[in-house]
Backbone as a printed PyTorch tensor [residue, N CA C, xyz], in Angstrom:
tensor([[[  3.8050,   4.0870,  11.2510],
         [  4.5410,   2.9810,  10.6970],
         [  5.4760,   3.5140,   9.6130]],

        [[  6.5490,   3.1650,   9.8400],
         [  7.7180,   3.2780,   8.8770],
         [  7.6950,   2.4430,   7.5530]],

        [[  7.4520,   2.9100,   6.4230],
         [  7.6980,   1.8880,   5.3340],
         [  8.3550,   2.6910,   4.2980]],

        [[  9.6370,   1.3200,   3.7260],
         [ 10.5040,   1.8500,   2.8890],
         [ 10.7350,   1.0590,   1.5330]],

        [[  9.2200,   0.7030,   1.4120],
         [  9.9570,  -0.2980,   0.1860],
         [  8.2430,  -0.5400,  -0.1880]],

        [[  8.3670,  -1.0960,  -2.0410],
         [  7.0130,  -1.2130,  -2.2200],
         [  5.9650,  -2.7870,  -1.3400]],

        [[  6.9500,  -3.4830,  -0.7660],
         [  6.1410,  -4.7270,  -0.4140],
         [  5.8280,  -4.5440,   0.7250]],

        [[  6.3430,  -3.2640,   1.5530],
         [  5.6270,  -2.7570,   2.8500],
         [  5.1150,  -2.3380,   2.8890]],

        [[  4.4550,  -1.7260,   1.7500],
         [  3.4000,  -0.3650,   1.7880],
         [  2.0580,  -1.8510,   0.9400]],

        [[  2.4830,  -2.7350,   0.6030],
         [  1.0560,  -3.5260,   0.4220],
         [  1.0860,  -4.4690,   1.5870]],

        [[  2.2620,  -5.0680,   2.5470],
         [  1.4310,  -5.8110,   3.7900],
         [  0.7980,  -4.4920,   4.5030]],

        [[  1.5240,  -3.5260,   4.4290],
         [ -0.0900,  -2.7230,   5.6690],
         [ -0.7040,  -2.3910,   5.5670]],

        [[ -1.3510,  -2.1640,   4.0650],
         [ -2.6290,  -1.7470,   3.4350],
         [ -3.5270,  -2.9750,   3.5440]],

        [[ -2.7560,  -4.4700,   3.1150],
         [ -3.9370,  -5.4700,   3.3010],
         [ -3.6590,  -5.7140,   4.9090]],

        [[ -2.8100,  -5.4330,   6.0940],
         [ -3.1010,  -5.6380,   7.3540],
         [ -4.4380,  -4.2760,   7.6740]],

        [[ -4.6470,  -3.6560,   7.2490],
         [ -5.4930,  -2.7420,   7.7270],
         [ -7.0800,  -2.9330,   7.0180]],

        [[ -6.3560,  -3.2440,   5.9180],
         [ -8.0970,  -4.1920,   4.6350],
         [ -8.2070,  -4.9170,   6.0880]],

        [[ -7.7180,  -6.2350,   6.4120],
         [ -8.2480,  -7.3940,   7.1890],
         [ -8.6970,  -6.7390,   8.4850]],

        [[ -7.9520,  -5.9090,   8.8270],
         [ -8.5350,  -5.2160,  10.2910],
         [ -9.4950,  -4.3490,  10.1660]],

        [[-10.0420,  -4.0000,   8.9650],
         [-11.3840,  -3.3900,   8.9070],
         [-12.0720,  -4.1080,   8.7380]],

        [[-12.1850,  -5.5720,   8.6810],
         [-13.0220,  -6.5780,   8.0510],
         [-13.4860,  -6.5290,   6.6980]],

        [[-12.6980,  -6.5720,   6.0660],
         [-12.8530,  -6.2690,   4.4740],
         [-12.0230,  -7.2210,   3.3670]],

        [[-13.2360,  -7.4800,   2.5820],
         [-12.4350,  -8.3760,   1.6780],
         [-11.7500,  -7.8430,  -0.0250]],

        [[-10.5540,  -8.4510,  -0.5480],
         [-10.6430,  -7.5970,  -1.2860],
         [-11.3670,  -7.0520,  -2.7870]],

        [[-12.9200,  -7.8570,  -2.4120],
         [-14.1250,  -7.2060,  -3.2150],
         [-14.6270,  -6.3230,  -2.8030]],

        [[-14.2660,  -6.6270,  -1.3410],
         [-15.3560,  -5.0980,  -0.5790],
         [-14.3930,  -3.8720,  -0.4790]],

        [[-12.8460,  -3.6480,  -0.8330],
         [-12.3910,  -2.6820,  -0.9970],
         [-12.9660,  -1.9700,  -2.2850]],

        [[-12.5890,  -3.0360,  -3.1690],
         [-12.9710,  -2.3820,  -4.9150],
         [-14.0060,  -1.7710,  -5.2210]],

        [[-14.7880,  -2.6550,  -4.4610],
         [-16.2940,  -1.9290,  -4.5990],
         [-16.6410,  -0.3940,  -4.4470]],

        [[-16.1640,  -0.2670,  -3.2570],
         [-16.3430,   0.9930,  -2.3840],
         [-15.6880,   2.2060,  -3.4360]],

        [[-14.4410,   1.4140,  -3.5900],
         [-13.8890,   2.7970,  -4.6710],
         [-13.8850,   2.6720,  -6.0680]],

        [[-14.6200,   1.6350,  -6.8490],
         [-14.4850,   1.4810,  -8.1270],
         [-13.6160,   0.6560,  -9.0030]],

        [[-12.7060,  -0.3970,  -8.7700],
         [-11.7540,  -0.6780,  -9.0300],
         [-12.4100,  -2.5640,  -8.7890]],

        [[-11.2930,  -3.3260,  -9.7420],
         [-11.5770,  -4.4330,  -9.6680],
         [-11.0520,  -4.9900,  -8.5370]],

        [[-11.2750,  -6.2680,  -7.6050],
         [-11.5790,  -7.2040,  -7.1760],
         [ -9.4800,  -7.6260,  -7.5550]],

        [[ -9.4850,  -7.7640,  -8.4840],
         [ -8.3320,  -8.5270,  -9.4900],
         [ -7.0480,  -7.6010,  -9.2720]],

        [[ -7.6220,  -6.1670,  -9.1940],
         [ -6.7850,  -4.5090,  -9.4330],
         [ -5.9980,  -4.7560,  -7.6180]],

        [[ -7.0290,  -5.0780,  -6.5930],
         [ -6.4980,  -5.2310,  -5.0600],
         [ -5.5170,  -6.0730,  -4.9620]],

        [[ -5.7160,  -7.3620,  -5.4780],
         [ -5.0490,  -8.4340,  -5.6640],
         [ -3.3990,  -8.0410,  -6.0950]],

        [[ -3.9270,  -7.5490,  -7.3150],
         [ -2.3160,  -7.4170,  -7.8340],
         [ -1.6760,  -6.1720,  -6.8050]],

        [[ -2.4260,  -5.0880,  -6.5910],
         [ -1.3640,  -4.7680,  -5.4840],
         [ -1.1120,  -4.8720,  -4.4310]],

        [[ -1.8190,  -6.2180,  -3.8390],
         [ -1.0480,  -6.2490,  -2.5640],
         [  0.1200,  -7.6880,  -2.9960]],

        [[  0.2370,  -8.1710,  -4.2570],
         [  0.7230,  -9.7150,  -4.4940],
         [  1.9970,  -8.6060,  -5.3760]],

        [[  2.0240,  -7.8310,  -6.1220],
         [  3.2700,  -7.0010,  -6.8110],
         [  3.0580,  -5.9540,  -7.0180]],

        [[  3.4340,  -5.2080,  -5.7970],
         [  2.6300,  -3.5300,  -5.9590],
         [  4.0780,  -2.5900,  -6.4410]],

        [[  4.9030,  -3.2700,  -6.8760],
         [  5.9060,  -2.6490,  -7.5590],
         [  5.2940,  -2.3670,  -9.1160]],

        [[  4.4130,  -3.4700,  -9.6370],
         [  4.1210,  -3.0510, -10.6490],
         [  2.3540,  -2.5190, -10.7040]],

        [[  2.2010,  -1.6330,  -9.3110],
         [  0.7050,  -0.9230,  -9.8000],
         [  0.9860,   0.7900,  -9.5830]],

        [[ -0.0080,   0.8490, -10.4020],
         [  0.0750,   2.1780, -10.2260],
         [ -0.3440,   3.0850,  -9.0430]],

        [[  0.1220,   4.4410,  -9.2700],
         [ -0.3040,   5.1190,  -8.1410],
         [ -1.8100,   5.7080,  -7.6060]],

        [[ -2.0530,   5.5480,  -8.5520],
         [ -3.7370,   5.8320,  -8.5090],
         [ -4.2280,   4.8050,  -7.7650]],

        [[ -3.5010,   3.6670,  -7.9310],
         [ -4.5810,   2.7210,  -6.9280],
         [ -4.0710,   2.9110,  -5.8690]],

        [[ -2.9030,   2.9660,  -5.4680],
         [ -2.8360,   3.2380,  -4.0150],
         [ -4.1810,   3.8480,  -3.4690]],

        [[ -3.5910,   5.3090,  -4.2830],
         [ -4.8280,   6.2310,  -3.6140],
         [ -6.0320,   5.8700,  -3.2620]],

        [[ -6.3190,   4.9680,  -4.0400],
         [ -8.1550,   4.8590,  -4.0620],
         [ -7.8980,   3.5780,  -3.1030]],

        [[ -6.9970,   2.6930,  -2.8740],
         [ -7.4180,   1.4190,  -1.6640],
         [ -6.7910,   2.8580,  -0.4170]],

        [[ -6.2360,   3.5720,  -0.4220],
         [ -5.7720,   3.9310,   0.9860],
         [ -7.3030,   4.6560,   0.9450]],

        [[ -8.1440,   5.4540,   0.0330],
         [ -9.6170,   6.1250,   0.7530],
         [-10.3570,   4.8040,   1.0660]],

        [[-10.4160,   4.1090,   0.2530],
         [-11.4760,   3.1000,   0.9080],
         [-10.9460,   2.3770,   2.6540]],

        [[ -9.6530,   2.8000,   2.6380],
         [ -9.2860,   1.8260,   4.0280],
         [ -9.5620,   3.3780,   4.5000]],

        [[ -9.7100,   4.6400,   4.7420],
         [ -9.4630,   5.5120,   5.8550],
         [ -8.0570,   5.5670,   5.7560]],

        [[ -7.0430,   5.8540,   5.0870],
         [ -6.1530,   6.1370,   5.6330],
         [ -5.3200,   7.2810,   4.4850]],

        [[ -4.4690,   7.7260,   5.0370],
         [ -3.7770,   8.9900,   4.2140],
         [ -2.2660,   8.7820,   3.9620]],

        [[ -1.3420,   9.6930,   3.2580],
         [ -0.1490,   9.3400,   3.4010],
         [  0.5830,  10.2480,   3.8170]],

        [[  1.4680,  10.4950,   4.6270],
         [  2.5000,  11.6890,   4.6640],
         [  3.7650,  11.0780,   4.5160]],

        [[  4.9160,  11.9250,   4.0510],
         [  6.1860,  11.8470,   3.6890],
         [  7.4100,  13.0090,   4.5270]],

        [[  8.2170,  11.7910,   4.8870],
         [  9.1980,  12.3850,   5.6840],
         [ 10.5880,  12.1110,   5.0510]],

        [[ 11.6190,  13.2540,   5.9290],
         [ 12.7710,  12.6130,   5.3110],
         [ 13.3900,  11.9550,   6.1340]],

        [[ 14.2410,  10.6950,   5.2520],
         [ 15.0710,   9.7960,   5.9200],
         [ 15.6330,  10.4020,   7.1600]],

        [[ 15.7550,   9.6160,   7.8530],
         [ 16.6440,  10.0280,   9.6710],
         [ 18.0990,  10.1260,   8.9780]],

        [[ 18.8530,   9.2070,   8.0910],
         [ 19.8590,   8.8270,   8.0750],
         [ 20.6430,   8.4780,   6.8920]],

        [[ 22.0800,   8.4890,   6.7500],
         [ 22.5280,   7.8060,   5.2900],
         [ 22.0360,   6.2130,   5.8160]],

        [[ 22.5930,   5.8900,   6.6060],
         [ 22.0240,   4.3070,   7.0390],
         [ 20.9090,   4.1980,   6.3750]],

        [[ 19.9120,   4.3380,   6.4190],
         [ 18.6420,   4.5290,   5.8570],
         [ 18.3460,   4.6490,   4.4090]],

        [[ 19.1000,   5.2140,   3.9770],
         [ 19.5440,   5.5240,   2.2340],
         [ 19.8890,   4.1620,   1.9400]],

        [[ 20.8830,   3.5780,   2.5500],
         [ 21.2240,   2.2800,   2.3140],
         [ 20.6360,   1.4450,   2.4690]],

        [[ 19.7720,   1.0320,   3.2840],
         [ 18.6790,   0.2730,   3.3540],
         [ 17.6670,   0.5410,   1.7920]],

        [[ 17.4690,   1.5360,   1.8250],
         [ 16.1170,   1.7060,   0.5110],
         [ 16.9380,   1.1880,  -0.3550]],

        [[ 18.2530,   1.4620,  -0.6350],
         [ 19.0160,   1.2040,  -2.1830],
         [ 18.8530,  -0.6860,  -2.0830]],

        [[ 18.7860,  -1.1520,  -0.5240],
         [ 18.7840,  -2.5730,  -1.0810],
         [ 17.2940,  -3.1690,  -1.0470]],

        [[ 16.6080,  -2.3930,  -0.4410],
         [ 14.6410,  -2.9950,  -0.5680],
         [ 14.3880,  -2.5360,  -2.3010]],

        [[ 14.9670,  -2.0580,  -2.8490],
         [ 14.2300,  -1.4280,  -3.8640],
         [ 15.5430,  -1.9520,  -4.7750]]])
């Protein structure tokens, strides 16, 4: 999955929370973090930090890799999601 902006990188973290059957107490739990901490980043994950990523992407199973843009098109797109 392609994501280029911070409000895509929290619908597919909570599409993958819900597809593990997980609520977001039972993420926090698992990795330490509040209940309240999930919330805010999947509702304004422009303003969370990066550490939580990390710790909801271990509790979901999942990792991150980074590529470069295909395109200037693409450049232009991020300059207007962001």
């Amino acid at each position: 999955m392609k994501i280029t902006s911070p409000d895509m990188l929290a619908k597919a973290l909570k599409e993958a929370r819900i597809h593990n059957g997980m609520s977001q107490k039972d993420a926090a739990e698992q990795v330490g973090i509040k209940q309240a901490t999930v919330s805010a980043f999947e509702n304004h994950p422009e303003k969370s930090r990066v550490e939580t990523l990390f710790k909801l992407m271990a509790a979901l199973g999942l990792e991150l890799h980074v590529a470069e843009r295909e395109s200037r098109q693409s450049e232009q797109l991020w300059e207007e999601e962001w």
